[in-house]
TIVO-2410 file (N, C-alpha, C; in nm, 3 decimals):
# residues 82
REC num residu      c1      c2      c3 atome chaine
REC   1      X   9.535  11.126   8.440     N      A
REC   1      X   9.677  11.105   8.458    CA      A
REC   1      X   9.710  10.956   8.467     C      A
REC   2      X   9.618  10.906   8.541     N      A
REC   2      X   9.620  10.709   8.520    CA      A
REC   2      X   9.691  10.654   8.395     C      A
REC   3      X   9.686  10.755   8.302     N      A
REC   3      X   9.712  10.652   8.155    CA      A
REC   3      X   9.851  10.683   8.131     C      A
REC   4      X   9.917  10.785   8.218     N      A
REC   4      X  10.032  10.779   8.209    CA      A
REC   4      X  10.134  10.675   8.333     C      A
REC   5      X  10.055  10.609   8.364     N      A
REC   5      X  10.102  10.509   8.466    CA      A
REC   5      X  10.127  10.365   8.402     C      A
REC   6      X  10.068  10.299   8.273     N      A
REC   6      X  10.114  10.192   8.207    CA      A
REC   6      X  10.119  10.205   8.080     C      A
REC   7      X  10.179  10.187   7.996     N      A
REC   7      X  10.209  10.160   7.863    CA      A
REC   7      X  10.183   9.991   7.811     C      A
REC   8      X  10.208   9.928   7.909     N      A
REC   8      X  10.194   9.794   7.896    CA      A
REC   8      X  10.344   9.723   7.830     C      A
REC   9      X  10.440   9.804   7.795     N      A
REC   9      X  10.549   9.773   7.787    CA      A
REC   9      X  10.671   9.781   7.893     C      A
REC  10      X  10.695   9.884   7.909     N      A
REC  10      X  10.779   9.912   8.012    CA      A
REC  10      X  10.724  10.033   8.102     C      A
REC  11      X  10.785  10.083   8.206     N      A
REC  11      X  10.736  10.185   8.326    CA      A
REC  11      X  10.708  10.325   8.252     C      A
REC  12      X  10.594  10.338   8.239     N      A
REC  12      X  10.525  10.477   8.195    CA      A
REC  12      X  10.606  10.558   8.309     C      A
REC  13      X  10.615  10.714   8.211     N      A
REC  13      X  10.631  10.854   8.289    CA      A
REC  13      X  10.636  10.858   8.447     C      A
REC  14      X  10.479  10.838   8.499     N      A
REC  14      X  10.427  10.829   8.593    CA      A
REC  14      X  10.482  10.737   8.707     C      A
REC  15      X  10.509  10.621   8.635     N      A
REC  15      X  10.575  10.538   8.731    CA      A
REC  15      X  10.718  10.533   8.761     C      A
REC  16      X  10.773  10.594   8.636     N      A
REC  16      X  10.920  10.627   8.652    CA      A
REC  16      X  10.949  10.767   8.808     C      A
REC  17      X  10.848  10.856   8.734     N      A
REC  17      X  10.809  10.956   8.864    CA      A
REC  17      X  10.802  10.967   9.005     C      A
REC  18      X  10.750  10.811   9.041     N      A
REC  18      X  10.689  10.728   9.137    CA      A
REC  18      X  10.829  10.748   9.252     C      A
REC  19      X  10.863  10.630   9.153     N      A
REC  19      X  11.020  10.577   9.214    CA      A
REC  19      X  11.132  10.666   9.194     C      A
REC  20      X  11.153  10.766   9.155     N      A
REC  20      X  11.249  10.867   9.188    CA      A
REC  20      X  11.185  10.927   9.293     C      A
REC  21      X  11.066  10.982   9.320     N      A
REC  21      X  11.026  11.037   9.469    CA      A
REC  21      X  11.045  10.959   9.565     C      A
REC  22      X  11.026  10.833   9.518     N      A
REC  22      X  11.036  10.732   9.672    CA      A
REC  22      X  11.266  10.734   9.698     C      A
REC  23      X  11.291  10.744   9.614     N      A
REC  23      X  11.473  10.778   9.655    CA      A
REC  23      X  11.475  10.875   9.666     C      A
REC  24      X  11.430  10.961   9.672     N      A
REC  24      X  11.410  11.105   9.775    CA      A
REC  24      X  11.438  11.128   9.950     C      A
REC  25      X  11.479  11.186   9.986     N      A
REC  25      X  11.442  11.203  10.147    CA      A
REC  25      X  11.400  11.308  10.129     C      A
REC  26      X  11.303  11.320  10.252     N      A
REC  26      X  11.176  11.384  10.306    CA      A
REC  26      X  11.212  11.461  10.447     C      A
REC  27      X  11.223  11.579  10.455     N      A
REC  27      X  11.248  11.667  10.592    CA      A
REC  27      X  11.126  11.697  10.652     C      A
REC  28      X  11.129  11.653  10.778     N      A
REC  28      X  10.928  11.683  10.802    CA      A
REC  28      X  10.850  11.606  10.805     C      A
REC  29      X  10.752  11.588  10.878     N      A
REC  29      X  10.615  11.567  10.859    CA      A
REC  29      X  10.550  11.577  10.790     C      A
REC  30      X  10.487  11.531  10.631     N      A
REC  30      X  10.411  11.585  10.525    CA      A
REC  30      X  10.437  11.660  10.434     C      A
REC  31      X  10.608  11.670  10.452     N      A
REC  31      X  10.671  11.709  10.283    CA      A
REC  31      X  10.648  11.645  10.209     C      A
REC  32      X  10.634  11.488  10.201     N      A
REC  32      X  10.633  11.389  10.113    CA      A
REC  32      X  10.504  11.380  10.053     C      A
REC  33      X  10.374  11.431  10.074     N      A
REC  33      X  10.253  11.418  10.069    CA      A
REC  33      X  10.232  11.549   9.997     C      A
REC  34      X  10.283  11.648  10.063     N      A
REC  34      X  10.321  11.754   9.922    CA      A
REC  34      X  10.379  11.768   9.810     C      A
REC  35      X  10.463  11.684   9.818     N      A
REC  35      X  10.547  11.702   9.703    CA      A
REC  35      X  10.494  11.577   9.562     C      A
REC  36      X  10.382  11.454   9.639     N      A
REC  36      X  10.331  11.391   9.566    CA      A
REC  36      X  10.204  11.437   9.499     C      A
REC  37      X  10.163  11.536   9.623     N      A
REC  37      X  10.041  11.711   9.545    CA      A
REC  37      X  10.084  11.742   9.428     C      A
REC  38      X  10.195  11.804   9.475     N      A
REC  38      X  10.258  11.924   9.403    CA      A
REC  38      X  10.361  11.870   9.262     C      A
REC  39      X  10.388  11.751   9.290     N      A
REC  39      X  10.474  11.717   9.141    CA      A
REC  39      X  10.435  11.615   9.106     C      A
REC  40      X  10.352  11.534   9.129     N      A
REC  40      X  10.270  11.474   9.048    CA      A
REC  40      X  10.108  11.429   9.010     C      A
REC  41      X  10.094  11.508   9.110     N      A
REC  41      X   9.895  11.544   9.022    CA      A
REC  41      X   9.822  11.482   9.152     C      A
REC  42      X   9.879  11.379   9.248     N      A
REC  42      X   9.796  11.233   9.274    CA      A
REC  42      X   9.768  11.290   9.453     C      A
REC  43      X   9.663  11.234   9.443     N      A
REC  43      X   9.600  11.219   9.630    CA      A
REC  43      X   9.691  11.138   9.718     C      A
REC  44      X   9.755  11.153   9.811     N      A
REC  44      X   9.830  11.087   9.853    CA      A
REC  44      X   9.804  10.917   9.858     C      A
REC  45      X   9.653  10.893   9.881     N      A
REC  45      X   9.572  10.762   9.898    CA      A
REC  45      X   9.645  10.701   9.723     C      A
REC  46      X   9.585  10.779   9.604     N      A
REC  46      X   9.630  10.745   9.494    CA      A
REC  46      X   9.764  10.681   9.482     C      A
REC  47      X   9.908  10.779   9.541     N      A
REC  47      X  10.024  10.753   9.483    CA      A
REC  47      X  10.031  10.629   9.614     C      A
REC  48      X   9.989  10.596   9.680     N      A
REC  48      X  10.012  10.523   9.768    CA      A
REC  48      X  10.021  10.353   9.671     C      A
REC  49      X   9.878  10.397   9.618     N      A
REC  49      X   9.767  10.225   9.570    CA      A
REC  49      X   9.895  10.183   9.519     C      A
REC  50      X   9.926  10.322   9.400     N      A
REC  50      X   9.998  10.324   9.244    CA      A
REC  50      X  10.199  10.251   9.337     C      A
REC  51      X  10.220  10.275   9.469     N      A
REC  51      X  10.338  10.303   9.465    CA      A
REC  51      X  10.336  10.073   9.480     C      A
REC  52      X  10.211  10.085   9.613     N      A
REC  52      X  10.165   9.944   9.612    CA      A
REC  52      X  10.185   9.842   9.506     C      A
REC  53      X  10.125   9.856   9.367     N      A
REC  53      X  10.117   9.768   9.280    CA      A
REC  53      X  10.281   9.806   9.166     C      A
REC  54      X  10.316   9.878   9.199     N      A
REC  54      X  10.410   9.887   9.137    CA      A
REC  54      X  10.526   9.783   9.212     C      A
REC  55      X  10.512   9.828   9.334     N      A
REC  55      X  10.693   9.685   9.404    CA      A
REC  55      X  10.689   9.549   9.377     C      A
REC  56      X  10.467   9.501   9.344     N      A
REC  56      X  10.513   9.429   9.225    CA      A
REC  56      X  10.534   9.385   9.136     C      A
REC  57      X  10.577   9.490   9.053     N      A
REC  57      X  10.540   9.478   8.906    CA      A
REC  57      X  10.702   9.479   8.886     C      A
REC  58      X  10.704   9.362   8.789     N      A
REC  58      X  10.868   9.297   8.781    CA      A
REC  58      X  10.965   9.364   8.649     C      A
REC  59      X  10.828   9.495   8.638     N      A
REC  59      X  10.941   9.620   8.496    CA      A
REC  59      X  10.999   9.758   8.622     C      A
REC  60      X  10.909   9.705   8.727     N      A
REC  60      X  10.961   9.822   8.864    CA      A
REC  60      X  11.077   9.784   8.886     C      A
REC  61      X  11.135   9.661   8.935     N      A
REC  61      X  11.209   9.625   8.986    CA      A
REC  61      X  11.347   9.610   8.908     C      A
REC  62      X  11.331   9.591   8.758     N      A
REC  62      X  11.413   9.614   8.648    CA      A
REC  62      X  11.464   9.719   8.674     C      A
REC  63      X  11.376   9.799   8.679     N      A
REC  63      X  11.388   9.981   8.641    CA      A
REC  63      X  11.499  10.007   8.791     C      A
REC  64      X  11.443  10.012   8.868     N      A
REC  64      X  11.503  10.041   9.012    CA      A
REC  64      X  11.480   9.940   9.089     C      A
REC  65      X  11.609   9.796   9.095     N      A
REC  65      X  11.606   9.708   9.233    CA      A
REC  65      X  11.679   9.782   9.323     C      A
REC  66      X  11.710   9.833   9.346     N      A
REC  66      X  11.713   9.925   9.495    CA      A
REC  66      X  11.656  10.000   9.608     C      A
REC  67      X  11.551  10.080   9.502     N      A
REC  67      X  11.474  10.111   9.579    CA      A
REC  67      X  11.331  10.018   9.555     C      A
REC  68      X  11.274   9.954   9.482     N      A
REC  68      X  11.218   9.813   9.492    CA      A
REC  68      X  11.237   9.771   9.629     C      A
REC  69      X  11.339   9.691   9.608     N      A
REC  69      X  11.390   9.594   9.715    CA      A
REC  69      X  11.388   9.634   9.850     C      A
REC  70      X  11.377   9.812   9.877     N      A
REC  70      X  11.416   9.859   9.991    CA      A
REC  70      X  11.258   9.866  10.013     C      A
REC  71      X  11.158   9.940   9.987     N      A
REC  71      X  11.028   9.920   9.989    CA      A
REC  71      X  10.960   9.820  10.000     C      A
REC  72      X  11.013   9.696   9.959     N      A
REC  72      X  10.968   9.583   9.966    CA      A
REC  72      X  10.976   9.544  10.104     C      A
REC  73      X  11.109   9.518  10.143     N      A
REC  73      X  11.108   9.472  10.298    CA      A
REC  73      X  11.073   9.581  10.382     C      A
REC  74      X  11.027   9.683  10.379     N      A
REC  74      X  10.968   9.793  10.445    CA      A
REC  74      X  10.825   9.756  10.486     C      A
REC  75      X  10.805   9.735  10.338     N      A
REC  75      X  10.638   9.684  10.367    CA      A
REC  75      X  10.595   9.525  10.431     C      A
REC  76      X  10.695   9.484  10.366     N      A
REC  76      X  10.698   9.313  10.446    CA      A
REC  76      X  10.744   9.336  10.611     C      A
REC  77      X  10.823   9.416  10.654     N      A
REC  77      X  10.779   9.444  10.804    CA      A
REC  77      X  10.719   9.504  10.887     C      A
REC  78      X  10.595   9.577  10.800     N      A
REC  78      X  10.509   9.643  10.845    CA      A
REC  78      X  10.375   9.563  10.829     C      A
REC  79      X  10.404   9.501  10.775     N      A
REC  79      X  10.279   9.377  10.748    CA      A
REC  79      X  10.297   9.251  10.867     C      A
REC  80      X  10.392   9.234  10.924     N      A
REC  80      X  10.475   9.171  11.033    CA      A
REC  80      X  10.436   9.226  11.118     C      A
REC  81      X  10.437   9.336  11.175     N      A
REC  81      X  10.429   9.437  11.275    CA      A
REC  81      X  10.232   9.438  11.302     C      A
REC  82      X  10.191   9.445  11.238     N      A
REC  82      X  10.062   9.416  11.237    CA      A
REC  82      X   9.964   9.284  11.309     C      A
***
């Protein structure tokens, strides 16, 4: 399924996939970890790496600066928090 994650042009399938789940809300504890099971193939550890290298990849941020941008400082204050 990896090879549907770059094209090397613009945001493969996979990554388009990515970032519509992440503008999702999540009811629960571990809906979100199911639903990254269940609708797109990946180990949660996986969609994690994949969600990682994508905020910065600057065809992500094209695609969706919103939710980019919102993930971004999410993770920049959790890296703070640390």
């Amino acid at each position: 399924m990896d090879e549907e994650y770059d094209d090397g042009v613009g945001l493969g399938r996979g990554e388009r996939e990515i970032l519509a789940l992440e503008r999702r809300g999540f009811a629960g504890p571990g809906a979100k970890e199911r639903a990254v099971r269940e609708e797109l193939g990946l180990a949660p550890v996986r969609y994690y790496q994949l969600l990682n290298a994508l905020l910065d990849d600057p065809r992500a941020l094209a695609h969706d600066p919103v939710t980019v941008n919102r993930l971004r400082r999410v993770r920049e204050r959790r890296r703070g928090e640390r």
